[in-house]
Residue frames relative to the residue before (quaternion, step in Angstrom):
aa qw qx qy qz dx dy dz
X 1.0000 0.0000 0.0000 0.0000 0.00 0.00 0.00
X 0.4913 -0.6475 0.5805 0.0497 3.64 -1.16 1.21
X 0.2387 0.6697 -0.7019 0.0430 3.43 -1.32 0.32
X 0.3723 -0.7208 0.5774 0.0916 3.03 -1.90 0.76
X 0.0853 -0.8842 0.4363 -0.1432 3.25 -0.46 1.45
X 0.4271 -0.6144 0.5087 0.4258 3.68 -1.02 0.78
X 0.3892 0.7190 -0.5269 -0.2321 2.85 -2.38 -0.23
X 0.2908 -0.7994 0.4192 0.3172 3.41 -0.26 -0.07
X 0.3541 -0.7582 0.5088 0.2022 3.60 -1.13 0.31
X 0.8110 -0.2280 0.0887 0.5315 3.99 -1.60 0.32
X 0.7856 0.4612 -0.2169 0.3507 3.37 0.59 -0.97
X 0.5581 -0.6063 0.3135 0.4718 3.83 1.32 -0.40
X 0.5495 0.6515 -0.4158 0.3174 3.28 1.43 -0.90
X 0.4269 -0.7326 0.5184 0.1112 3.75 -1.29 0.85
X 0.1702 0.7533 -0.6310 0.0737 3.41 -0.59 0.54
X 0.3535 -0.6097 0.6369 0.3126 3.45 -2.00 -0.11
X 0.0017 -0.6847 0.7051 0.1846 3.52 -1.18 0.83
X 0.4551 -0.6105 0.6022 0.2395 3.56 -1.61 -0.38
X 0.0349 -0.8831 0.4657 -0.0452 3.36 -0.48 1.42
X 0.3993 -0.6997 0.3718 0.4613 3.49 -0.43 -0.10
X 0.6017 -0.6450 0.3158 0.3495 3.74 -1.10 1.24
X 0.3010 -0.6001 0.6215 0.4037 3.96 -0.19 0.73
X 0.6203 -0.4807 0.5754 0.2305 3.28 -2.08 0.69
X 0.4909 -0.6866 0.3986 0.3588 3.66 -0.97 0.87
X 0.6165 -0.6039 0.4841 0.1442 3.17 -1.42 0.53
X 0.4705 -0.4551 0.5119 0.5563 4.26 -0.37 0.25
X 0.9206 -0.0885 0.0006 0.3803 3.75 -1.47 0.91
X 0.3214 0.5338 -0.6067 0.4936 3.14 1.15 1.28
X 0.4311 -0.6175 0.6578 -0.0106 3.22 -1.87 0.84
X 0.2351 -0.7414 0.6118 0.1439 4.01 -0.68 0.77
X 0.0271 -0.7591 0.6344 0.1435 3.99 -0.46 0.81
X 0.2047 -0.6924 0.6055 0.3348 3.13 -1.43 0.02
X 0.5133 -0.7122 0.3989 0.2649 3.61 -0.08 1.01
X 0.0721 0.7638 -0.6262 -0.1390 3.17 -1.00 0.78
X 0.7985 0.1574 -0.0886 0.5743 3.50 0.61 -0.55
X 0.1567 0.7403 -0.6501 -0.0685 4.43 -0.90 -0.01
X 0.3971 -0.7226 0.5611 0.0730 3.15 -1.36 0.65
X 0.1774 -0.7985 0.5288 0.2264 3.57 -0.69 0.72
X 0.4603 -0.6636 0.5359 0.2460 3.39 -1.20 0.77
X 0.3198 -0.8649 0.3457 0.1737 3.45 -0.18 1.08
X 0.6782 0.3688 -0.3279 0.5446 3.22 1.24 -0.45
X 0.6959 0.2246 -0.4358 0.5248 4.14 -0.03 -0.80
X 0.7012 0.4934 -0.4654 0.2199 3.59 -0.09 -0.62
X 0.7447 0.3585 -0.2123 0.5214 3.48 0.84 -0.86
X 0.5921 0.4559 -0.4669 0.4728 3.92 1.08 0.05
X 0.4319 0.6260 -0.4118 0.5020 3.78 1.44 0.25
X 0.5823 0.5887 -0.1831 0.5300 3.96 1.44 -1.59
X 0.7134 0.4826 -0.2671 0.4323 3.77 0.68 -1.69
X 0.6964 0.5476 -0.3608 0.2917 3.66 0.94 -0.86
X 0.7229 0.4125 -0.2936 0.4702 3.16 0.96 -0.98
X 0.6442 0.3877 -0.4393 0.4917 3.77 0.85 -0.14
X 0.6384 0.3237 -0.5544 0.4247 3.76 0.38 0.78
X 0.8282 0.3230 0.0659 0.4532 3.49 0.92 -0.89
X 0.0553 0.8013 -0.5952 -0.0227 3.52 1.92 1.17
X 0.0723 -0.6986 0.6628 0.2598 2.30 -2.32 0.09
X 0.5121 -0.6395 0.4502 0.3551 3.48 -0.64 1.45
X 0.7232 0.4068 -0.3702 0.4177 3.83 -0.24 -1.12
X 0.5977 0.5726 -0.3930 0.4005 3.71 0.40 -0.55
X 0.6442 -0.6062 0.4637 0.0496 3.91 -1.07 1.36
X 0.4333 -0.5074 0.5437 0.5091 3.57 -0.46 -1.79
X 0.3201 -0.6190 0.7155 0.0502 3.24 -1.63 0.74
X 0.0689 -0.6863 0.6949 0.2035 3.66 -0.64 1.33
X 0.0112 -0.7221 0.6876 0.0755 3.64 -1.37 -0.06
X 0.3785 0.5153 -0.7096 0.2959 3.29 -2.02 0.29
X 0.0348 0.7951 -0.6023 0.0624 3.65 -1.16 0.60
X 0.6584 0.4314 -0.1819 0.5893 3.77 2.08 0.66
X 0.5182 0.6397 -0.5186 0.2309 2.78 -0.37 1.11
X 0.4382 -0.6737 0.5943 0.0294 3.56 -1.65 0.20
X 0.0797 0.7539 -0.5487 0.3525 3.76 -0.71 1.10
X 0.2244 -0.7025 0.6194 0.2691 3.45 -1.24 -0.18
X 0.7522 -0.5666 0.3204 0.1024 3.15 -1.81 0.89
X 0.0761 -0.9095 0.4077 0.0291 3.48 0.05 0.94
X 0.8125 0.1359 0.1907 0.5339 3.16 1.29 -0.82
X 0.0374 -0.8335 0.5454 -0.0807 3.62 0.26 0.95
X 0.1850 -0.7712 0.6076 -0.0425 3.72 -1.50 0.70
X 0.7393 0.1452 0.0119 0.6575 3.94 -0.29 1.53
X 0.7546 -0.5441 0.2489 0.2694 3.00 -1.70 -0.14
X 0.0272 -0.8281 0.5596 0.0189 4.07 0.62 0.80
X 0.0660 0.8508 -0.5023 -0.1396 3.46 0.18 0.83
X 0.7897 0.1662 -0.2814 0.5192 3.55 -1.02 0.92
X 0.5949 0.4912 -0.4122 0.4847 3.40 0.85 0.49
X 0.1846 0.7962 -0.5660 0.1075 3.82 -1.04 0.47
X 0.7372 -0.5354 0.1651 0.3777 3.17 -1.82 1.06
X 0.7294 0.2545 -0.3275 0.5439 3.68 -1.14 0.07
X 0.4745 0.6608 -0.5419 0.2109 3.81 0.12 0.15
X 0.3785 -0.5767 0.6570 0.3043 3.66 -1.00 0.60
X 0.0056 0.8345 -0.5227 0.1744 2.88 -1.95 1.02
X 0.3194 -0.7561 0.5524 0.1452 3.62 -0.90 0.81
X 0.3750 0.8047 -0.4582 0.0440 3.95 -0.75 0.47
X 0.3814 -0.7280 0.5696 0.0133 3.30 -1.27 1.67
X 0.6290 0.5136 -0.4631 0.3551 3.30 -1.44 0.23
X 0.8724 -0.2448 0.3282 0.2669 3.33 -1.74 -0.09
X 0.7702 0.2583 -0.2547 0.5246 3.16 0.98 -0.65
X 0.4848 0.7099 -0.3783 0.3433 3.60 1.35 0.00
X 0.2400 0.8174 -0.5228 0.0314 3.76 0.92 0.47
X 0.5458 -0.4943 0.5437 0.4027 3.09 -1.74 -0.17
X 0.1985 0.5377 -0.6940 0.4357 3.40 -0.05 1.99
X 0.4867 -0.5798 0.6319 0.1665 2.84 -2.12 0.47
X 0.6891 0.1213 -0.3218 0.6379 3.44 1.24 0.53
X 0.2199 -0.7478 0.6265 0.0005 3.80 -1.09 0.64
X 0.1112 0.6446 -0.7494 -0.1024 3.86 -1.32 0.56
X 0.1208 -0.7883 0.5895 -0.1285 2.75 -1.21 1.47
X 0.4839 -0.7077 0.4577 0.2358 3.76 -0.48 0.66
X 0.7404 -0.6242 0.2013 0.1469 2.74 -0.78 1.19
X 0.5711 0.4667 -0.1813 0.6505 3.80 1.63 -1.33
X 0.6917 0.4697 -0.2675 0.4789 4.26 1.01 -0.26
X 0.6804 0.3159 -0.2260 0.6215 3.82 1.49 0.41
X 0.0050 0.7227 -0.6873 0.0721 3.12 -1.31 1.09
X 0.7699 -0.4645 0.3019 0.3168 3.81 -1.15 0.57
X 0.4547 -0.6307 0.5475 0.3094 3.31 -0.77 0.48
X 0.1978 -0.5745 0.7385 0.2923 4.30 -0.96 -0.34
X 0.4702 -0.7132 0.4688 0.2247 3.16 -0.79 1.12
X 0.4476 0.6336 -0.3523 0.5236 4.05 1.50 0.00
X 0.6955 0.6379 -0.2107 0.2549 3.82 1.73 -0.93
X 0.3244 -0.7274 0.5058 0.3314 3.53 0.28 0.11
X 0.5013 -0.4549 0.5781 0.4556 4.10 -1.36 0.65
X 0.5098 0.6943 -0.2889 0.4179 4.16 0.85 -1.16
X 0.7212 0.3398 -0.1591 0.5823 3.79 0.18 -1.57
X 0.8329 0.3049 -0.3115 0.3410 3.53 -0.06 -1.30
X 0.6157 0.3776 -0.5753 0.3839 3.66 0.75 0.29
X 0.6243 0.2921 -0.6217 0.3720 3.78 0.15 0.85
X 0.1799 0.6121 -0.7021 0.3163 3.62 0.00 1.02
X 0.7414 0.3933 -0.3990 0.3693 3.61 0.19 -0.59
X 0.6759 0.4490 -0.3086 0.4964 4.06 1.02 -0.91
X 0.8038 0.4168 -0.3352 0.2605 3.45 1.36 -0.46
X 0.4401 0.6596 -0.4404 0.4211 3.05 1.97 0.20
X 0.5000 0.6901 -0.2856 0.4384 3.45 1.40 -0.58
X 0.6967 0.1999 -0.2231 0.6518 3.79 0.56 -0.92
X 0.6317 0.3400 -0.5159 0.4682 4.18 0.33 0.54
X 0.5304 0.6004 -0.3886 0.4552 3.47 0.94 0.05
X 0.4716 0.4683 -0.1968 0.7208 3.75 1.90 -1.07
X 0.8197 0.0860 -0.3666 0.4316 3.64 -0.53 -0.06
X 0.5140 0.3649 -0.6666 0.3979 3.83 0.24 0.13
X 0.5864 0.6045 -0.3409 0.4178 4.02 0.44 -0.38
X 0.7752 0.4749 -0.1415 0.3918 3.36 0.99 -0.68
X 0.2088 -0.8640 0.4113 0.2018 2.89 2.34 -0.42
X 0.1244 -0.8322 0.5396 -0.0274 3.85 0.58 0.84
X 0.1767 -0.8414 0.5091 -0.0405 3.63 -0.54 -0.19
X 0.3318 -0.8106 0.3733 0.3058 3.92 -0.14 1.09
X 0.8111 0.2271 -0.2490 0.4780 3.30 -0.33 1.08
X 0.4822 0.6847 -0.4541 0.3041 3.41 1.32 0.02
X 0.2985 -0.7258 0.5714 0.2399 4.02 -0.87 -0.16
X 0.1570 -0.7991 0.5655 -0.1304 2.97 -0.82 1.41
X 0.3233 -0.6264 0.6713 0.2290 4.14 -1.88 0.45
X 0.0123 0.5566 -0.8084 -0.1911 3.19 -1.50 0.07
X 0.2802 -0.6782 0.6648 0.1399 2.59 -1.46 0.95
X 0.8556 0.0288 -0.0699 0.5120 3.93 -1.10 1.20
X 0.1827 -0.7753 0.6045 0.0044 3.73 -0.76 1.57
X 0.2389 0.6090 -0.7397 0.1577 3.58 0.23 1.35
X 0.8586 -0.0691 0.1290 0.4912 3.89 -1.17 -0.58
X 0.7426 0.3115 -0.3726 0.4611 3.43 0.20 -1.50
X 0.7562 0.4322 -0.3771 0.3150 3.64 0.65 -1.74
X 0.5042 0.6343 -0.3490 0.4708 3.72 0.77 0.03
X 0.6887 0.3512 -0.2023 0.6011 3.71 0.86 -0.43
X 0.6083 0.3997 -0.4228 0.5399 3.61 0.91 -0.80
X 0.6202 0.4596 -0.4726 0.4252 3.99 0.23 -0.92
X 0.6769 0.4616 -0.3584 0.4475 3.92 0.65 -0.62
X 0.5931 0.6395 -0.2484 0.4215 3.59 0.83 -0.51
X 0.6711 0.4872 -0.2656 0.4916 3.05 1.24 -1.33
X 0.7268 0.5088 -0.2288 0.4006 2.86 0.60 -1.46
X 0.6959 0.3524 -0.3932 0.4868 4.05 0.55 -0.34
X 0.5276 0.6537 -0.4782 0.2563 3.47 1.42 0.05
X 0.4685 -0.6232 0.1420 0.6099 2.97 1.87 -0.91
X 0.4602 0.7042 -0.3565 0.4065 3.36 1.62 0.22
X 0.3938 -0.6554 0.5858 0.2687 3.68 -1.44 1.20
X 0.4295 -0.6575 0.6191 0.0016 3.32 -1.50 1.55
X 0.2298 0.5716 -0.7877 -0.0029 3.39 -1.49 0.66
X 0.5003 -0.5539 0.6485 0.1495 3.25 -1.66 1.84
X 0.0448 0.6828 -0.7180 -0.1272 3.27 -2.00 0.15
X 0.3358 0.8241 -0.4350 0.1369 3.04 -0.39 1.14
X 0.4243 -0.7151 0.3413 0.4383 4.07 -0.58 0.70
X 0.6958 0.4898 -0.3895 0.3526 3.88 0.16 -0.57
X 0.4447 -0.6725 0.5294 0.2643 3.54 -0.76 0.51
X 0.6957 0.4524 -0.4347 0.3498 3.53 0.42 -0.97
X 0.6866 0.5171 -0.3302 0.3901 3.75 1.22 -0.62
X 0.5664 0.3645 -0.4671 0.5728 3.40 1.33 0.16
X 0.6310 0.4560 -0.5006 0.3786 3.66 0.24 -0.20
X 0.3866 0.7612 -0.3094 0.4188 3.69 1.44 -0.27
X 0.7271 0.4306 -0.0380 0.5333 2.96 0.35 -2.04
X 0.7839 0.3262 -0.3584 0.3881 3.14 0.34 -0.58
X 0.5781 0.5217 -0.3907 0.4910 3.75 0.82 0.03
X 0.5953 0.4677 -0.3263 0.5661 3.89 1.80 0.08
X 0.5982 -0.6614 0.2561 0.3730 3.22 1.26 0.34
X 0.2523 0.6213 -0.6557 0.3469 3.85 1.56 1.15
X 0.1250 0.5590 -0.7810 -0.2490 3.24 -1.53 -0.19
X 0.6361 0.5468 -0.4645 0.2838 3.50 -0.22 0.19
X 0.6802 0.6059 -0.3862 0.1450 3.59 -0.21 0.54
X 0.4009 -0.7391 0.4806 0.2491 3.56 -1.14 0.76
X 0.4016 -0.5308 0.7030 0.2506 3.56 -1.28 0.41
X 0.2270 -0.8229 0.5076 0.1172 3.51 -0.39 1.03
X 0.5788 0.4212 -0.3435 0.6080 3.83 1.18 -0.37
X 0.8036 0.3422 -0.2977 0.3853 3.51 0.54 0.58
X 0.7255 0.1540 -0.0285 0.6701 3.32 1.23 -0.62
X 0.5461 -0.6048 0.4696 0.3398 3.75 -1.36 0.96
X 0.1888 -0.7967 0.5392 0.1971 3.64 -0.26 1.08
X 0.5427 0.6681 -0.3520 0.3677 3.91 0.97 -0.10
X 0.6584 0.3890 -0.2501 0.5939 3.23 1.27 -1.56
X 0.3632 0.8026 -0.3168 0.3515 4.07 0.87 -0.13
X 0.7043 0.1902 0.1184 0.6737 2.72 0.32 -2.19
X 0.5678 0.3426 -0.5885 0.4624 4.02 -0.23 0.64
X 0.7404 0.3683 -0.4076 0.3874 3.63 0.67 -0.69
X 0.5080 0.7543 -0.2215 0.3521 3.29 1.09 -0.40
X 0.7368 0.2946 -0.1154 0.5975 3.30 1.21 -1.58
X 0.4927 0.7514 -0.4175 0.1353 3.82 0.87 -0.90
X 0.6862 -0.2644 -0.6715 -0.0914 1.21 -2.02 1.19
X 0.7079 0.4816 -0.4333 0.2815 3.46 0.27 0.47
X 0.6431 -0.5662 0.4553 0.2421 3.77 0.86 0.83
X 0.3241 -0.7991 0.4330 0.2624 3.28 -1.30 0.91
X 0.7695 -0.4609 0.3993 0.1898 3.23 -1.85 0.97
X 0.8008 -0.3058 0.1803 0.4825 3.41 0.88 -1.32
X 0.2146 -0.7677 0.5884 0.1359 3.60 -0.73 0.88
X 0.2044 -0.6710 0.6850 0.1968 3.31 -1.48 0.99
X 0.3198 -0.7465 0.5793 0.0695 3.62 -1.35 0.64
X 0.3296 -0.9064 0.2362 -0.1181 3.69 0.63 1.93
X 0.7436 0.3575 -0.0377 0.5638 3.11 2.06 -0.82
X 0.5592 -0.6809 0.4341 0.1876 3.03 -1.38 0.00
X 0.5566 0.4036 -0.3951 0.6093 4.50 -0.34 0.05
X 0.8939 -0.2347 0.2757 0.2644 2.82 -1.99 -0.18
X 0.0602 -0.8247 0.5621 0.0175 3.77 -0.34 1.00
X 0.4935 0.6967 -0.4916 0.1716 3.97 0.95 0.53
X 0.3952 0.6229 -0.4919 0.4625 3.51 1.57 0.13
X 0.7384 0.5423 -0.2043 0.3448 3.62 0.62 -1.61
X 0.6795 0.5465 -0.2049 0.4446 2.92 1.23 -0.92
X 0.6535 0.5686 -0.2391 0.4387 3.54 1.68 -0.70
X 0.5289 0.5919 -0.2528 0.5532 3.17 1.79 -0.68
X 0.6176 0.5119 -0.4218 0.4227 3.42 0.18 -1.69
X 0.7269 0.4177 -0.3610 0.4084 3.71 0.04 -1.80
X 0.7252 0.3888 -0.4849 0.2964 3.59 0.04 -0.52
X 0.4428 0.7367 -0.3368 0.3843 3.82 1.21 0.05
X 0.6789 0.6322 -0.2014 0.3143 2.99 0.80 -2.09
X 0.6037 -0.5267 0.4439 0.4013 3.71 -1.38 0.45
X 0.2378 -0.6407 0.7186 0.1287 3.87 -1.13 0.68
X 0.4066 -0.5496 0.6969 0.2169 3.36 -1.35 1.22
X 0.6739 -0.5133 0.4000 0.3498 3.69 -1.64 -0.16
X 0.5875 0.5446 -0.2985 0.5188 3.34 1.85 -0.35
X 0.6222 -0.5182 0.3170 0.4938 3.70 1.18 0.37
X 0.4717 0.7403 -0.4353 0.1999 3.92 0.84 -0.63
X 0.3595 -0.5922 0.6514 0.3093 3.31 -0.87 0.45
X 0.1063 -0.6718 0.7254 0.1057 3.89 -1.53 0.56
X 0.7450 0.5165 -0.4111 0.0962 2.46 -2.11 -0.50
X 0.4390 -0.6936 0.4671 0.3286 3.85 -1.17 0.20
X 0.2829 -0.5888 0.7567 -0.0236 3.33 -1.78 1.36
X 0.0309 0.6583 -0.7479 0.0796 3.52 -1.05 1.48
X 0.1511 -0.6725 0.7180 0.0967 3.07 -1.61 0.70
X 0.0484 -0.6876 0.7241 0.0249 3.17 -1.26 1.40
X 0.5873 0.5404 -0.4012 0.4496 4.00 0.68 -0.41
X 0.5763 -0.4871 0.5164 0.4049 3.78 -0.98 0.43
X 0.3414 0.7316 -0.5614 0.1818 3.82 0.10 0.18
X 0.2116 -0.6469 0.6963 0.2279 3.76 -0.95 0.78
X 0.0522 0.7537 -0.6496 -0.0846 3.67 -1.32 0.59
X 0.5783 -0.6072 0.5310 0.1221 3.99 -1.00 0.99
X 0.3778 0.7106 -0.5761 0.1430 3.94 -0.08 0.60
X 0.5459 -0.6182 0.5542 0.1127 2.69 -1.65 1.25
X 0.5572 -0.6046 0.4791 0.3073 3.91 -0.69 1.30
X 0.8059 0.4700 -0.0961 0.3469 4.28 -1.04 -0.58
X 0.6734 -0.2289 0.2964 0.6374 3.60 -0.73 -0.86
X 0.4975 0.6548 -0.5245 0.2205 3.63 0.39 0.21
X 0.6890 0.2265 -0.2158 0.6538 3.19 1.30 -0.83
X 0.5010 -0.4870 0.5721 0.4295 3.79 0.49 -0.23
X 0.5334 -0.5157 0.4503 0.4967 3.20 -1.33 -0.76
X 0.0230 0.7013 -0.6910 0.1741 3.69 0.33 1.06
X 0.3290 -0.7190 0.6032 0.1053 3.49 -1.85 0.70
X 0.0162 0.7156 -0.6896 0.1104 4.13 0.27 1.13
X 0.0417 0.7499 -0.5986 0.2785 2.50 -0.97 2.21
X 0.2462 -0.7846 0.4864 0.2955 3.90 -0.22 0.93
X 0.1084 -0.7517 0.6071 0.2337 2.80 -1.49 -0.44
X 0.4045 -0.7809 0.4761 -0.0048 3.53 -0.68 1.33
X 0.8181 -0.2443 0.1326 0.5034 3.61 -0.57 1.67
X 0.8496 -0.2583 0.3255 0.3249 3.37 -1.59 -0.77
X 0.5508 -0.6435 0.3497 0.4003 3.28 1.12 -0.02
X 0.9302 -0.2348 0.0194 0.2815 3.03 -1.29 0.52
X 0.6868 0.6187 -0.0248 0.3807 3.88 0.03 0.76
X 0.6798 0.3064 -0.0541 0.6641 2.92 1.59 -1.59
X 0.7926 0.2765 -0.3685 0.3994 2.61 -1.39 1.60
X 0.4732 0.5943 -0.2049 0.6172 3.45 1.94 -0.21
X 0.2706 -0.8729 0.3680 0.1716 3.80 0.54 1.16
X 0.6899 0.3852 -0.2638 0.5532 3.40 1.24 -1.16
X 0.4824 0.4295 -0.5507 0.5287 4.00 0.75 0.57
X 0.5408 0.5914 -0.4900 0.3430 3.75 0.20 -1.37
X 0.8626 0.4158 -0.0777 0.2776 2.75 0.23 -2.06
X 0.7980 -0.2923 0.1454 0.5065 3.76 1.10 -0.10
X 0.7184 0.4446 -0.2909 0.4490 3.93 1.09 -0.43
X 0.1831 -0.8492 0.4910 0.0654 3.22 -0.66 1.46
X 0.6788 -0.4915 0.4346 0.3298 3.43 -1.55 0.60
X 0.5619 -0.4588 0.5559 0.4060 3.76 -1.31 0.26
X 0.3030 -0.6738 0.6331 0.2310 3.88 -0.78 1.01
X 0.4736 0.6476 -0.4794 0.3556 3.75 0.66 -0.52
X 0.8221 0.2853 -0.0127 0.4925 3.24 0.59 -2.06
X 0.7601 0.1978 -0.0973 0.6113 4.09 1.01 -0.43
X 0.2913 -0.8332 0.4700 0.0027 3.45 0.17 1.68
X 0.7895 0.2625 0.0891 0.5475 3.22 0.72 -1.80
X 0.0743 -0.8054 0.5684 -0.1508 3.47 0.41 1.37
X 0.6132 -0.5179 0.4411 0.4015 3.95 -0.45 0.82
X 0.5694 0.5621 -0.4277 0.4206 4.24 0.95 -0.83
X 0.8047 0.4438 -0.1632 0.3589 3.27 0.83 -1.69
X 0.6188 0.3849 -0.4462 0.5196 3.13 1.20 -0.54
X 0.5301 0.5252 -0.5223 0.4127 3.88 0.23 -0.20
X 0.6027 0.5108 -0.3114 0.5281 3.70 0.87 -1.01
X 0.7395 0.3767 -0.3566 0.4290 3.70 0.18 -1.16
X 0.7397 0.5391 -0.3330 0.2268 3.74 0.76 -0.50
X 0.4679 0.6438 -0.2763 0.5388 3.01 2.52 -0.30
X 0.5904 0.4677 -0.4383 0.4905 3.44 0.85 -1.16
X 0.5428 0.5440 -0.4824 0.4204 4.29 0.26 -1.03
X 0.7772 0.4097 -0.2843 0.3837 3.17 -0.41 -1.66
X 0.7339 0.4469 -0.3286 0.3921 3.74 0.68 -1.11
X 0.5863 0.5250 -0.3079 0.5346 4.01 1.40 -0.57
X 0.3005 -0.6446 0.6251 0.3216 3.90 0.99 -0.36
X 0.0741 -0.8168 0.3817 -0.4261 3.07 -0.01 1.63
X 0.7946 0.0965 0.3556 0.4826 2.15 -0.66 -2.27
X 0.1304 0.7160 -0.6817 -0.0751 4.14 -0.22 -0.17
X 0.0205 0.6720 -0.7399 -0.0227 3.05 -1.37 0.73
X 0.5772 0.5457 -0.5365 0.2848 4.17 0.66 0.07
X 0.2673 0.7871 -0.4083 0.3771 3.46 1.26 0.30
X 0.8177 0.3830 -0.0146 0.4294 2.64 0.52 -1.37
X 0.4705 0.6102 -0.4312 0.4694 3.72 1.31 0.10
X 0.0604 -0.8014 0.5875 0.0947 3.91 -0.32 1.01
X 0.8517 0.3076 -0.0256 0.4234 3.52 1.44 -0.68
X 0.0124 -0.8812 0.4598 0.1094 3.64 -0.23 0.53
X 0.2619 -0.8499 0.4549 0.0457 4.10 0.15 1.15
X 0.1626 -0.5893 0.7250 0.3173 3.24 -1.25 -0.34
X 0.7783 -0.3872 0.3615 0.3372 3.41 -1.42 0.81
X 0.5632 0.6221 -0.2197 0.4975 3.63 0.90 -1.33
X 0.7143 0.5253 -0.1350 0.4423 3.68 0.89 -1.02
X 0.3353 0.8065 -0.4197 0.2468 3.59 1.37 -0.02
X 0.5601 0.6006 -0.2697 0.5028 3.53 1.07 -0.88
X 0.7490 0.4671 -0.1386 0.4490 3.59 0.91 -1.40
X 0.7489 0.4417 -0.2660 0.4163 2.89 1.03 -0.52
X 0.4341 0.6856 -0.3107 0.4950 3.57 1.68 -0.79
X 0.7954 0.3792 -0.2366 0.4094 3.55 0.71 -1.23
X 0.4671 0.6223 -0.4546 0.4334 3.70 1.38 -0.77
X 0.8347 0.2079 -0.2856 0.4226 3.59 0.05 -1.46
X 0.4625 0.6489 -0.4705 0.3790 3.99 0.58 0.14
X 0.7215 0.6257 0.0130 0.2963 3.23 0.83 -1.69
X 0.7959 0.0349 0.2233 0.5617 2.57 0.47 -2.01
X 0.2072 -0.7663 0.5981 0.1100 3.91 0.90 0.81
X 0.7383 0.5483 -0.2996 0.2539 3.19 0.29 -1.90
X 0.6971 0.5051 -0.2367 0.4504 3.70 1.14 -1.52
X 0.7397 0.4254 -0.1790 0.4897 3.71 0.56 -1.50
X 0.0834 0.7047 -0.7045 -0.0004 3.48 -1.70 0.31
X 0.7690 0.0537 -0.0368 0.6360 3.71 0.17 -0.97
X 0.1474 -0.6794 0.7188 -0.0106 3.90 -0.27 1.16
X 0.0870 -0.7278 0.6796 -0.0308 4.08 -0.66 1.05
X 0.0413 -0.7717 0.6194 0.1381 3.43 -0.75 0.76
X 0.1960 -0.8240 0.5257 0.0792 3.62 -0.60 1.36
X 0.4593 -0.7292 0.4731 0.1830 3.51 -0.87 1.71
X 0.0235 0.5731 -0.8054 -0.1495 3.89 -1.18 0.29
X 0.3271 -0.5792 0.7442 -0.0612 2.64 -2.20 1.38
């Protein structure tokens, strides 16, 4: 059996080759792909490196880690999972192929209300619920996101059903005009409006609780801003919590520099991924590891299926597979135009 599969090579350039399908794995699962999503920021800041900095000796890189399809073939024990089932699945083996094996702890059911479309962002949104269990939201508390691509767009929804009031920062309009059709209304175009004096009027008088950080490069501007936002004890301290879920590199200063502020990451989907003998079938004590990367994948279907959560909003593009090249250049290029790039399989 054949499949067709992205990838790109030393130089960044994208292409599709055709490979033969490796044989499943114990508790691995065969999808046939119907729909995958590219992650615009790690996936394509993986693309940006090699087109500043080819390397000649360097082969091909397949990639994708989202996508969605129905079951054809299962291997071992797949509990609750079974042939002809819709599905959602993340990880390594989730590529941008029209077939996928995928372990078993990295797929969860489709709701039959779900679209192949919605349920591949189950994997970026388990990612920004992975950022707000970190962030430790609070009803009524007031929170930043920093930058409304995918994740920060799901984290601003997250917050906000956590029960905290949201104000986006972000530079492209179309991604606040996004967000705001997911149900932000708060946010500021920072290259256009003072996003500090914003969010003080916004949070007053009591300053915000917690900022998520959404992006990638250098975050020590953002990071100077955010703090001037943040709640102030009566002893002058800056508070509150600062998660980074975007690749951002930020510069703090040890003492009263940061106050007592909390700069906390947050790492993928949560607990699980990337741990082979979970992937593959061996779960965590639920007592002691609630939110295992399955459940949040599960909790992000149940959202999307309750209208919740919307995330087709946020599709700006639909491809064929064949289109990888096009699409690579949309979200490089043109940030401003592209957001959710779907690549739709024909069988």
């Amino acid at each position: 059996m054949k499949r067709k599969i992205a990838a790109y090579n030393g130089k960044g350039e994208m292409f599709v080759l055709e490979e033969e399908m490796p044989p499943l794995k114990e508790n691995e699962v065969l999808i046939r792909v119907a729909a995958s999503l590219i992650s615009p920021g790690t996936e394509m800041a993986g693309v940006l490196k090699f087109r500043k900095t080819p390397d000649e000796k360097k082969d091909f890189t397949r990639f994708g880690y989202a996508n969605a399809g129905e079951i054809i073939e299962l291997k071992g024990e797949c509990r609750g999972l079974k042939k002809g089932m819709r599905v959602a699945a993340m990880g390594g083996g989730a590529l941008h192929a029209n077939y996928a094996a995928v372990p078993r702890n990295l797929v969860v059911p489709l709701a039959d209300n779900v679209s192949f479309e919605e349920g591949a962002y189950a994997c970026l949104g388990a990612t920004a619920l992975q950022a707000i269990r970190r962030t430790e939201p609070l009803l009524g508390e007031y929170g930043i996101i920093l930058g409304l691509g995918i994740v920060g767009n799901l984290s601003a929804q997250l917050a906000q059903l956590s029960g905290a009031r949201v104000m986006a920062w972000e530079g492209m309009n179309s991604r606040i005009e996004i967000a705001r059709r997911c149900g932000l209304q708060q946010a500021v175009n920072f290259t256009k409006q003072d996003a500090v004096e914003a969010a003080k009027v916004f949070m007053s008088p009591y300053g915000a609780d917690f900022a998520v950080f959404a992006f990638g490069g250098n975050g020590n501007a953002a990071m100077k801003n955010v703090s001037q936002c943040m709640k102030v004890s009566a002893d002058g301290h800056k508070m509150g919590r600062v998660v980074l879920v975007g690749g951002c590199e930020i510069t703090i200063q040890g003492g009263a520099g940061t106050g007592n502020m909390d700069i906390r990451s947050a790492a993928r989907t949560g607990p699980g991924y990337h741990d082979s003998a979970y992937e593959y079938g061996n779960d965590y004590p639920s007592a002691f590891v609630p939110f295992t990367t399955q459940r949040n994948l599960s909790e992000i279907i149940t959202l999307i299926s309750e209208k919740r959560l919307t995330v087709a909003q946020m599709t700006t593009h639909r491809l064929p597979l064949e289109s990888a090249p096009e699409a690579a250049d949309l979200l490089i290029n043109t940030p401003d135009r592209a957001l959710g790039i779907i690549f739709q399989m024909v069988h």
